[in-house]
C-alpha positions in Angstrom: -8.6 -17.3 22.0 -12.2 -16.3 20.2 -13.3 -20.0 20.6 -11.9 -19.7 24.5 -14.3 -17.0 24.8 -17.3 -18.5 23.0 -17.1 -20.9 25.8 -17.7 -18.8 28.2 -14.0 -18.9 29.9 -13.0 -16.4 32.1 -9.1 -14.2 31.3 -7.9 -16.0 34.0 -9.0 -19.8 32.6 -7.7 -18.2 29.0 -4.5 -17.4 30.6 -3.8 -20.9 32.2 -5.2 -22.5 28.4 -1.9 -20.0 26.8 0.4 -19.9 29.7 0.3 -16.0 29.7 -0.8 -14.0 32.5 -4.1 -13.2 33.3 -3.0 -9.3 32.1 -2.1 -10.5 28.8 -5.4 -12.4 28.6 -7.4 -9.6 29.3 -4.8 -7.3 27.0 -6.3 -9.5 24.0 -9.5 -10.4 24.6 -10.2 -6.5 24.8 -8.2 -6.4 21.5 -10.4 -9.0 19.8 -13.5 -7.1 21.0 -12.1 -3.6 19.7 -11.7 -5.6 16.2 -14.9 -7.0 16.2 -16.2 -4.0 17.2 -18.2 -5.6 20.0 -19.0 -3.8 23.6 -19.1 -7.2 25.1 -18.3 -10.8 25.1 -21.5 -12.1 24.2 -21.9 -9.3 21.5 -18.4 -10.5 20.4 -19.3 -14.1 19.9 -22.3 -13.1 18.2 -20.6 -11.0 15.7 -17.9 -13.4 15.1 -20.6 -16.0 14.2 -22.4 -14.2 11.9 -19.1 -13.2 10.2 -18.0 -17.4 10.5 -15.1 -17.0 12.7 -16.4 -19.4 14.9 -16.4 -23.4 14.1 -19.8 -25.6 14.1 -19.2 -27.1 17.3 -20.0 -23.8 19.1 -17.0 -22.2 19.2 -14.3 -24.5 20.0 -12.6 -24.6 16.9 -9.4 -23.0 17.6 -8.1 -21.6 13.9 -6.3 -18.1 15.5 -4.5 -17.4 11.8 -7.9 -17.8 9.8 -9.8 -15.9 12.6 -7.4 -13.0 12.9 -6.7 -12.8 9.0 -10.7 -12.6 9.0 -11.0 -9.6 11.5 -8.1 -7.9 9.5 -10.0 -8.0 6.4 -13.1 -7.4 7.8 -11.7 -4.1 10.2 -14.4 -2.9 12.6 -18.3 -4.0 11.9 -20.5 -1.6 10.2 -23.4 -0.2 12.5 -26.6 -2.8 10.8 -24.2 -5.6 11.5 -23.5 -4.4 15.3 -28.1 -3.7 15.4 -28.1 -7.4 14.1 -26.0 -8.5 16.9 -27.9 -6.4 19.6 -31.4 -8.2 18.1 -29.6 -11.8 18.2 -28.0 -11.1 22.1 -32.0 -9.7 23.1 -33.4 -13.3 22.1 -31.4 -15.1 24.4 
């Protein structure tokens, strides 16, 4: 699902990718941002690269065991790695 949203895809593009509703793809996207620690999507992705949950190709490496076993470890970002992610999301 992290790699869906890399791509830019909407909850309702997610949820036709996982046959789920679009409630249930909004349910864990939310829950992946709350893990990352992230206010946003964009701030998400950039938090998830920096950690390496993301593959090469931009994000659409779909690995959701690796990914969520990461976030586990990893529990909620600490505050220089969410400033990092606010300086790499004002350069774009």
């Amino acid at each position: 699902m992290l790699g869906l949203v890399a791509e830019g895809r909407s909850n309702k593009e997610i949820a036709a990718e996982f046959i789920i509703s679009e409630h249930t793809a909004k349910y864990h996207v939310t829950s992946l941002l709350d893990k990352l620690g992230a206010d946003s999507r964009v701030q998400a992705v950039a938090l998830a690269a920096q950690r390496g949950l993301l593959g090469a190709n931009g994000g659409t490496a779909r690995e959701p065991a690796r990914s969520i076993a990461a976030l586990n470890r990893g529990g909620r970002s600490s505050a220089s790695a969410l400033a990092g992610a606010s300086r790499a999301c004002a350069h774009r």
